[in-house]
C-alpha positions as CSV (number, residue, x, y, z in Angstrom):
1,X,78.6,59.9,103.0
2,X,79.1,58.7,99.7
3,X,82.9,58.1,98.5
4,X,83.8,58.4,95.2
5,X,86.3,55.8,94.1
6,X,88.6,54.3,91.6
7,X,87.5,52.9,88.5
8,X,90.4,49.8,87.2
9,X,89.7,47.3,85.3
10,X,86.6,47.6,84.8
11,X,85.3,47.5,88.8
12,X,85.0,50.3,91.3
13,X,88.0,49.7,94.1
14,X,89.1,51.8,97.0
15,X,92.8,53.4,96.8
16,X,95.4,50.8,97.9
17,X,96.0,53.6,101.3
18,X,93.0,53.6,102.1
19,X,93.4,57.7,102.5
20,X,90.5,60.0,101.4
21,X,90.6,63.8,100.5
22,X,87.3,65.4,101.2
23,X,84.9,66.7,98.6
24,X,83.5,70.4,99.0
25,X,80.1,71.3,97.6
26,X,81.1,75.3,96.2
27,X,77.2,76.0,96.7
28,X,77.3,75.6,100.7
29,X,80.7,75.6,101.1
30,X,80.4,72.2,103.3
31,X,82.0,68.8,102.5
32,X,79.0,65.9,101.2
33,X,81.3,63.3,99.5
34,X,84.7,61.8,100.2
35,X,88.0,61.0,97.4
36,X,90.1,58.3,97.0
37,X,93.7,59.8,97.3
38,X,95.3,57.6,95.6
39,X,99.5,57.5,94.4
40,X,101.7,55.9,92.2
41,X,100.8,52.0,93.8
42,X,96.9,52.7,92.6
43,X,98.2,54.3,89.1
44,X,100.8,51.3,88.7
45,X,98.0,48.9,89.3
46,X,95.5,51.0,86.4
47,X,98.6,50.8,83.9
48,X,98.8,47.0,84.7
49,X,94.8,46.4,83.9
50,X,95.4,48.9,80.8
51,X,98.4,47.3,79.3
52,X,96.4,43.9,79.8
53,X,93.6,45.4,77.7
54,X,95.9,46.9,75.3
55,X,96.4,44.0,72.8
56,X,92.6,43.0,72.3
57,X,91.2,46.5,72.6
58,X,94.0,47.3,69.6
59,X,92.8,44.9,67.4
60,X,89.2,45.5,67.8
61,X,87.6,46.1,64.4
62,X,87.4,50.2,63.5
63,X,83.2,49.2,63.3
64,X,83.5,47.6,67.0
65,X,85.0,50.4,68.6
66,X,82.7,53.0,66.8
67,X,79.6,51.6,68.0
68,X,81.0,51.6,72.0
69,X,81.6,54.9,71.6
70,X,78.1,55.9,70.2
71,X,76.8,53.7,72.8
72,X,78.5,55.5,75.9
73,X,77.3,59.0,73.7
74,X,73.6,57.7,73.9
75,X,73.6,56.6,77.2
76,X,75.3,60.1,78.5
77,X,72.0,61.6,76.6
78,X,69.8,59.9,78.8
79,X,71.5,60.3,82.3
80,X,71.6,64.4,81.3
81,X,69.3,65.8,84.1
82,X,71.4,63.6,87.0
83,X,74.8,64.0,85.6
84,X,73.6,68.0,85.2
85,X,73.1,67.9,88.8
86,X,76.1,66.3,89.8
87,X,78.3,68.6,88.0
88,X,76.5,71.8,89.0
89,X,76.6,70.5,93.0
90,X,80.5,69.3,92.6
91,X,81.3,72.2,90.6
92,X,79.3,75.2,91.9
93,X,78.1,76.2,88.2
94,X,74.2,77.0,87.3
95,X,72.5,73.6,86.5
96,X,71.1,75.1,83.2
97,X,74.8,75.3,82.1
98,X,75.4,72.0,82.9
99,X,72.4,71.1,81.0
100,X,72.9,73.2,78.3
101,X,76.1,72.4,77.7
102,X,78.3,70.6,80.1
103,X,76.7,67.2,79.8
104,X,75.4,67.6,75.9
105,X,79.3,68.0,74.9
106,X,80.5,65.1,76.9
107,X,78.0,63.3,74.8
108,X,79.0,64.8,71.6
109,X,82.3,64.1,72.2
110,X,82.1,60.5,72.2
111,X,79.6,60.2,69.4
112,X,82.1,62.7,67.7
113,X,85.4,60.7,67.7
114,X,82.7,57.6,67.4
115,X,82.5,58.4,64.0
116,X,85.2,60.3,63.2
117,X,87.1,56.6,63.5
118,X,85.7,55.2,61.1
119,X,86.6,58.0,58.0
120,X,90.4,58.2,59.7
121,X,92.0,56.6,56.2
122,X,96.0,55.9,55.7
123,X,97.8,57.5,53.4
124,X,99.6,55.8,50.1
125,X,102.1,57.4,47.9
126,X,102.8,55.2,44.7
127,X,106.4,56.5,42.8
128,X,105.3,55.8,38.9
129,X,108.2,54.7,36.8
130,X,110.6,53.6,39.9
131,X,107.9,50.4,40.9
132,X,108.1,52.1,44.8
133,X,104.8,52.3,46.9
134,X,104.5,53.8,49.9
135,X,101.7,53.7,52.7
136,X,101.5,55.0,56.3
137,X,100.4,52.8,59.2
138,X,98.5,54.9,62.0
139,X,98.9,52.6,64.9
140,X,97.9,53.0,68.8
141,X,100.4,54.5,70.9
142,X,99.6,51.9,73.3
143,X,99.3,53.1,77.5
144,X,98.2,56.7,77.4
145,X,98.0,59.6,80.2
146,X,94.7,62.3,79.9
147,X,94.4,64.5,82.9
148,X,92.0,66.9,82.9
149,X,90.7,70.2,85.2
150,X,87.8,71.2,87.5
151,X,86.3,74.1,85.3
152,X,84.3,71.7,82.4
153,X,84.9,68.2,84.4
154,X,83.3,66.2,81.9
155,X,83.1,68.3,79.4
156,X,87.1,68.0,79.1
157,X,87.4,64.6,80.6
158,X,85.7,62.9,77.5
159,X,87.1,65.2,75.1
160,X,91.1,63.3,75.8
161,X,89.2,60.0,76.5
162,X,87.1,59.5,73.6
163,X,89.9,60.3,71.2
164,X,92.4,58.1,72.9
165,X,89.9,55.0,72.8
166,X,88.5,55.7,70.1
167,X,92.4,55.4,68.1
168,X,92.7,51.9,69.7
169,X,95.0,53.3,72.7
170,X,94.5,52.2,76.6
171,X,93.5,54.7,78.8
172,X,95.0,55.9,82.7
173,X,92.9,59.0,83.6
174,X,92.6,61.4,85.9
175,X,90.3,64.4,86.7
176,X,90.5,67.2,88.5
177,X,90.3,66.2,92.8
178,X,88.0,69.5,93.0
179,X,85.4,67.8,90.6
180,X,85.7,64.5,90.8
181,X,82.0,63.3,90.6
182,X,80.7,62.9,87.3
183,X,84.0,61.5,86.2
184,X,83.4,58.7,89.1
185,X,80.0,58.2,87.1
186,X,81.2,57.8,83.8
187,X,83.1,54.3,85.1
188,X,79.4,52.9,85.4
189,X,78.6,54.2,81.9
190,X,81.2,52.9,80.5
191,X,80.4,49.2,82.1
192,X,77.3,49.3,80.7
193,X,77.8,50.0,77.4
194,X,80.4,46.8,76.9
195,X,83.7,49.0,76.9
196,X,85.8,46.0,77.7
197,X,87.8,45.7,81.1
198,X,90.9,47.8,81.5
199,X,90.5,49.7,78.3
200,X,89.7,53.3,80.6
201,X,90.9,53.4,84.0
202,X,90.0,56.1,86.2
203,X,92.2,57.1,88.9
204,X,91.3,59.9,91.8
205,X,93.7,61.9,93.5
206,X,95.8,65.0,93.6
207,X,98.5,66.0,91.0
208,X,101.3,66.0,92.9
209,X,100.4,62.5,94.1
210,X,98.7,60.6,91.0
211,X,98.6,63.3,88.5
212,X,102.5,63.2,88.7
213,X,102.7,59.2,88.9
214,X,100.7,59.0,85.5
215,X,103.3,61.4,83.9
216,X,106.2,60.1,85.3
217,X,105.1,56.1,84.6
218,X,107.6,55.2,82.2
219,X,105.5,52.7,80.2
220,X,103.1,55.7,79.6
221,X,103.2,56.5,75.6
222,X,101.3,60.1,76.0
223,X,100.5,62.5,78.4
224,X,97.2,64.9,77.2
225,X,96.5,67.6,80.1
226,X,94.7,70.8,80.2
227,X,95.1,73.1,82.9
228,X,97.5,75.7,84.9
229,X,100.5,77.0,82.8
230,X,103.0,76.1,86.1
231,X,101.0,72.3,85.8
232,X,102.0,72.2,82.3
233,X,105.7,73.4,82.8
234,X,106.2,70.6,85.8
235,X,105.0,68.0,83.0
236,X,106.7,69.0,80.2
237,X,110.4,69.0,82.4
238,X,109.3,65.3,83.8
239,X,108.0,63.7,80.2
240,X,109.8,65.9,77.8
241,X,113.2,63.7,78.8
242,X,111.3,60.6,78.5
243,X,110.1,61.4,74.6
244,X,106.5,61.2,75.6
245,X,103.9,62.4,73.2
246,X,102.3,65.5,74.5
247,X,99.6,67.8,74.4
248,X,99.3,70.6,76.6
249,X,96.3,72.7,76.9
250,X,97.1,75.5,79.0
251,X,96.4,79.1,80.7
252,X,94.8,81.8,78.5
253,X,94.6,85.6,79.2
254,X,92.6,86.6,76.1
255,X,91.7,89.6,74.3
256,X,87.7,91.0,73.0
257,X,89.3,93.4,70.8
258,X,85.9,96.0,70.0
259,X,85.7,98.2,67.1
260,X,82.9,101.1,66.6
261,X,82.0,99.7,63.5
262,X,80.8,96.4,65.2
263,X,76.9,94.9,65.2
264,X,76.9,96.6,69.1
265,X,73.9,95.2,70.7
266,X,74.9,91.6,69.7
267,X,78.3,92.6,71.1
268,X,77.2,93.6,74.2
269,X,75.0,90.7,75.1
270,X,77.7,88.4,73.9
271,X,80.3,90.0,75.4
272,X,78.9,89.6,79.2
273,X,78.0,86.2,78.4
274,X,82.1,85.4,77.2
275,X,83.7,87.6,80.2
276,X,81.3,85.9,82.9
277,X,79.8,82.3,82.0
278,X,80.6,79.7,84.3
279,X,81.9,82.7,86.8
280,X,85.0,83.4,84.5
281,X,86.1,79.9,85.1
282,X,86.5,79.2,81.0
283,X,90.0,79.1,79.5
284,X,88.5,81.0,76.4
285,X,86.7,84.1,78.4
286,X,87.6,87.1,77.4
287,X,89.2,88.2,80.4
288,X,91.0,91.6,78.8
289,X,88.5,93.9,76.6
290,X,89.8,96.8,74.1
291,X,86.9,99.1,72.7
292,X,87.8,101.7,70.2
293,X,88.0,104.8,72.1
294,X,84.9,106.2,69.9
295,X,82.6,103.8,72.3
296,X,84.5,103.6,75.1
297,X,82.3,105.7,77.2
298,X,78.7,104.3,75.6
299,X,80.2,100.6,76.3
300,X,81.6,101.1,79.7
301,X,77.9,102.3,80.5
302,X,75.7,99.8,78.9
303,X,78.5,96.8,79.7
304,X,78.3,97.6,83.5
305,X,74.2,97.9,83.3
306,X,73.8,94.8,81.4
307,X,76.6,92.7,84.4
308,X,74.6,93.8,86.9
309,X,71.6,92.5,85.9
310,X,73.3,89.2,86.7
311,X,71.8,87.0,89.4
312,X,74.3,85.6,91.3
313,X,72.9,82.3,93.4
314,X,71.8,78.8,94.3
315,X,73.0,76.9,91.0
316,X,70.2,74.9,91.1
317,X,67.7,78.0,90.8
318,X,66.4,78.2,87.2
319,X,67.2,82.0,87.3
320,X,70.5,81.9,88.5
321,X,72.8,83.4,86.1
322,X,76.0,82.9,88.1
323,X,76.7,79.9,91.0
324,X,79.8,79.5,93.0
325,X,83.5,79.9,92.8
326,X,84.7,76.3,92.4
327,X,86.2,76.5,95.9
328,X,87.6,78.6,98.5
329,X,91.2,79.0,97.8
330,X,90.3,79.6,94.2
331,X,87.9,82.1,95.8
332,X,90.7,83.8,97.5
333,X,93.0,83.6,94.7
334,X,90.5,85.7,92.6
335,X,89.9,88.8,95.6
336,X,93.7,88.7,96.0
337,X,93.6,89.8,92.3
338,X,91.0,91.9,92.9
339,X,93.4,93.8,96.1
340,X,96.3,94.2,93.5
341,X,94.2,95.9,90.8
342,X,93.4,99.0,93.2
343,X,96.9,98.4,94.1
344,X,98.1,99.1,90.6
345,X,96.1,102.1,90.6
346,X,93.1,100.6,88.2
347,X,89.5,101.8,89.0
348,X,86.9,98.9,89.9
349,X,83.7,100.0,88.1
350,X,81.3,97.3,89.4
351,X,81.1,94.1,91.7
352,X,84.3,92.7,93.4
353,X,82.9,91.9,96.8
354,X,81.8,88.4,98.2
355,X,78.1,87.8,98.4
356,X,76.3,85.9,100.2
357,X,73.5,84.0,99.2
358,X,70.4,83.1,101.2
359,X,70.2,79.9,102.8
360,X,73.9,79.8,101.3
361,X,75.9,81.4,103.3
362,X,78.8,79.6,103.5
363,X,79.1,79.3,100.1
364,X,82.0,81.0,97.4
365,X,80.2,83.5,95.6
366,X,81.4,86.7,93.9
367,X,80.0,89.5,92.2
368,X,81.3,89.8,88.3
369,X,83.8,92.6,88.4
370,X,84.7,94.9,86.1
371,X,88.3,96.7,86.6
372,X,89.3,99.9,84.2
373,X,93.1,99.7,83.7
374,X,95.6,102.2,82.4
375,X,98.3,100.3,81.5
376,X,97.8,96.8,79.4
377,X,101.5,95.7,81.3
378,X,100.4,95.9,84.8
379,X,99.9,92.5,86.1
380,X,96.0,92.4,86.3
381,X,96.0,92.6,82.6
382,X,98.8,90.3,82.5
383,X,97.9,87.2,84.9
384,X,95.4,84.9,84.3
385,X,92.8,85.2,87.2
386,X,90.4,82.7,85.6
387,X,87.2,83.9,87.5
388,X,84.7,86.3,86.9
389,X,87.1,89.5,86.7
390,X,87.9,91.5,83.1
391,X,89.9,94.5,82.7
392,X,89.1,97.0,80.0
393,X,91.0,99.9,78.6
394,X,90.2,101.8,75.3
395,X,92.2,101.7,72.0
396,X,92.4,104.3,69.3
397,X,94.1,102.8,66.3
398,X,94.0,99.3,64.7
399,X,97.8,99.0,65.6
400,X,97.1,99.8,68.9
401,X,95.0,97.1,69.5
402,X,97.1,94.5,68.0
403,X,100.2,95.3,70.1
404,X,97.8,95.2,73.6
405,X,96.0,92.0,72.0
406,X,99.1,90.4,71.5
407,X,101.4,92.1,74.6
408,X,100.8,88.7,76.6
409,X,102.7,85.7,76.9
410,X,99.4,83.3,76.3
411,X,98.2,82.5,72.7
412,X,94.8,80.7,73.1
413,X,92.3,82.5,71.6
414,X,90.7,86.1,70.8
415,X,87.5,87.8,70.1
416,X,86.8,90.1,67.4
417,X,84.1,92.9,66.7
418,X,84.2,94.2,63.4
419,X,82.0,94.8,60.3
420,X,84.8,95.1,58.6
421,X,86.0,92.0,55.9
422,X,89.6,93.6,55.6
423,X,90.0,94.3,59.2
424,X,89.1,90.7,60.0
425,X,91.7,88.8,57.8
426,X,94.5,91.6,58.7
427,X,94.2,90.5,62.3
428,X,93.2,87.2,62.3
429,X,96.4,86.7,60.3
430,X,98.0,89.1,63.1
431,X,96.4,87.8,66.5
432,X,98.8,85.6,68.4
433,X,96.3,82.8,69.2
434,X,95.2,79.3,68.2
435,X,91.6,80.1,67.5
436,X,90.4,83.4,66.8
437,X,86.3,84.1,66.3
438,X,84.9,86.7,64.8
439,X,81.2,88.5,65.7
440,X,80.7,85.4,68.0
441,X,82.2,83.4,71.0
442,X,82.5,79.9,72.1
443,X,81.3,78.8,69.1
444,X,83.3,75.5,68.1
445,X,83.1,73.1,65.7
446,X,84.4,69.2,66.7
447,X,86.3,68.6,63.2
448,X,88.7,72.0,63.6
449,X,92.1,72.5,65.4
450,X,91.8,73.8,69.0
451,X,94.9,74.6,71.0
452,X,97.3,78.0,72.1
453,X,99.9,79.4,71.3
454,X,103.0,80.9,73.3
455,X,102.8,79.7,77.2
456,X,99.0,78.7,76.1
457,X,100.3,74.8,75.4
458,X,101.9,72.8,72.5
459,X,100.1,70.5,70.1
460,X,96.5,70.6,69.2
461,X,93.2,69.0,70.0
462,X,89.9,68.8,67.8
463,X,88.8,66.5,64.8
464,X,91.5,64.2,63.3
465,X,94.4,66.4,64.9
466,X,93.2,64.2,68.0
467,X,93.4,61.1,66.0
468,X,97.0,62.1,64.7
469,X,98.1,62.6,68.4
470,X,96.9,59.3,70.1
471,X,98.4,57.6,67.2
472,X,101.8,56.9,66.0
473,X,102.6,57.1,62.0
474,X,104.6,54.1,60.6
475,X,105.3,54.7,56.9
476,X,106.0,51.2,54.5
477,X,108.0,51.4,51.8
478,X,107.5,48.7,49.1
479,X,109.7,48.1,45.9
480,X,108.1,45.8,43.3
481,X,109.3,44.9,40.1
């Protein structure tokens, strides 16, 4: 059985305990790889081999690092089908998604932030007539922290690390222990591309036992993590005393906000494919749809045609629309939500049962379900689930819609369906969220801002808001005659 280990240094090593967690495949349910569980000796030992790498890894030329970067990018591009494969069997998701996406933006992140480097510029502010200049240094933090989840595990893993490397910084990292494979690979990637000892470390283990050493390491300049909202609370009461830099990319529980004047059939098909890809497990699904009460009726019809025409399956069957929960307890959490809706008196219009898949049996699959709610407030509506579960409830006014969208206490982002120019810069102004889109989904672009608001995080991600992070200004003030 193969065991995935810790990357320090620039070498694979086993975890000073020698203790293993074991590593579930979601598809069948049964464990085919083993964990280091490592702790605070194995993440002491990374920050040792980082802060070693630190000084020559700072002062490598802007052109130097750029090219490692776009080398690790290329050689992601050509491992595509078997990283693909290890995240759909370590994660449960359809391999085309990993394909398709998964793999493609780990790339793109690197070769991203690969370039981005090299058009970061300082700034210089020259006083005319009292002979004062004045320029601002962006230097390295030094040490950082990136931890990252189990839903996109590369996907998000690059997205801190290529930033943080790419801004001179040292790296201790840590994905999720639910998804820990392709994370495991990218050590070897890294190796061959010349990324020089030390400068990325990768560390396996859980959060309470690693996750928690990184944040609390007190030589550790930054902590970037996305995941739970409790996760993010626990790190902001341990670093926040400490003065760490951090950025915290947290729960969501976002709105599709649907008027009737909307392009409908694009909509639609869009809509199933934002409530349900990767099985709900996407901070940015729109778990909690509002359709004018106009279309209510027509939409709750077509919308529950068009998710059961999902296949639900073996992630590595080319027609597989949905593959497993990530894993069982997260399976559980999900039906316990499921319970609680009928509870609260909603109405389940389609799917919430298990299935079981041929040849499969064991495996955490669930049928996309679709839950009619009477009451935005009741807890359904106001928890994130984060699997393939949305509510829906009709609107009748403009206002109405805005007080539901925003009646949460996350801020991360929002859909809207409108033909209508005024209606879209009225709310967008209005939504409570860090990114709104408009007549689309998902659709992202590297250079802008991406982050939540409210219990959805603090500080931003994205383009040279990255950059800013994982560096530390230093303004110079020069008085010449």
């Amino acid at each position: 059985m193969q065991k995935i280990i810790n990357y320090i240094d620039g070498n694979y090593c086993e975890p000073l305990s020698r203790k293993w967690l074991d590593n579930y495949n979601p598809a069948t349910g049964e464990v085919y790889s083993t964990i280091a569980n490592s702790n605070a000796k194995d993440i002491a030992k990374a920050y040792e081999a980082a802060k070693a790498a630190f000084p020559g890894w700072s002062n490598t030329s802007i052109e130097e690092r750029s090219k490692i970067l776009l080398k690790i990018a290329t050689l992601i591009e050509k491992r595509l089908l078997p990283l693909a494969e290890a995240e759909a069997r370590d994660n449960g998701k359809p391999l085309s998604l990993a394909l398709a996406v998964d793999i493609p933006r780990a790339s793109s992140n690197f070769r991203f932030f690969g370039n981005a480097i090299t058009q970061f510029a300082s700034e210089a502010h020259e006083s005319i007539g009292l002979g004062t200049m004045n320029f601002t240094l962006r230097q390295p933090l030094g040490v950082v922290g990136c931890i990252s989840p189990w839903n996109l595990p590369l996907y998000l893993f690059t997205w801190k690390i290529a930033p943080a490397i790419a801004a001179g910084n040292t790296v201790v990292a840590k994905p999720s222990e639910v998804t820990p494979m392709t994370a495991f690979l990218l050590g070897e990637i890294c190796t061959e591309a010349g990324l020089p000892k030390g400068v990325l470390n990768i560390v396996h283990g859980t959060g309470p036992s690693a996750g928690q050493a990184i944040v609390a390491h007190p030589n550790i300049k930054a902590i970037s993590f996305t995941g739970g909202t409790a996760t993010g609370e626990h790190i902001a009461r341990t670093a926040a005393p400490m003065f760490k830099k951090l950025s915290l990319e947290l729960g969501g529980k976002n709105p599709n906000l649907i008027f009737a004047d909307c392009d409908y059939d694009k909509m639609l098909a869009i809509t199933v494919k934002s409530s349900f890809a990767n099985q709900g497990q996407i901070c940015l699904c729109g778990s909690r749809i509002f359709v004018e009460q106009s279309i209510y009726e027509k939409f709750k019809k077509d919308f529950i045609t068009k998710v059961e025409q999902l296949k639900i399956g073996d992630p590595f069957d080319a027609k597989t629309d949905m593959g497993a929960l990530v894993s069982k307890p997260h399976l559980e959490k999900v039906q316990s939500y499921i319970a609680l809706a009928e509870k609260e008196g909603g109405k389940i219009l389609s799917g919430g049962k298990p299935v079981k898949v041929a040849g499969f049996e064991k495996g955490y699959y669930l049928e996309p379900t679709i839950i009619e709610v009477y009451d935005d407030q009741c807890r359904v509506n106001q928890e994130e689930i984060f699997g393939p579960v949305v509510t829906i409830m009709p609107f009748t006014t403009e206002e109405e819609a805005l007080q539901m969208a925003n009646g949460v206490k996350y801020g991360l982002s929002a859909t809207l369906w409108t033909a209508d120019l005024n209606r879209t810069m009225r709310m967008s102004k209005k939504i409570e969220a860090g990114i709104v889109w408009v007549n689309t989904w998902l659709n992202r672009d590297l250079r802008t801002p991406f982050g939540g608001m409210k219990d959805s995080g603090v500080g931003r991600e994205g383009g040279f808001e990255a950059l800013r992070f994982f560096t530390e200004a230093k303004n110079v003030c020069i008085k010449y005659e």
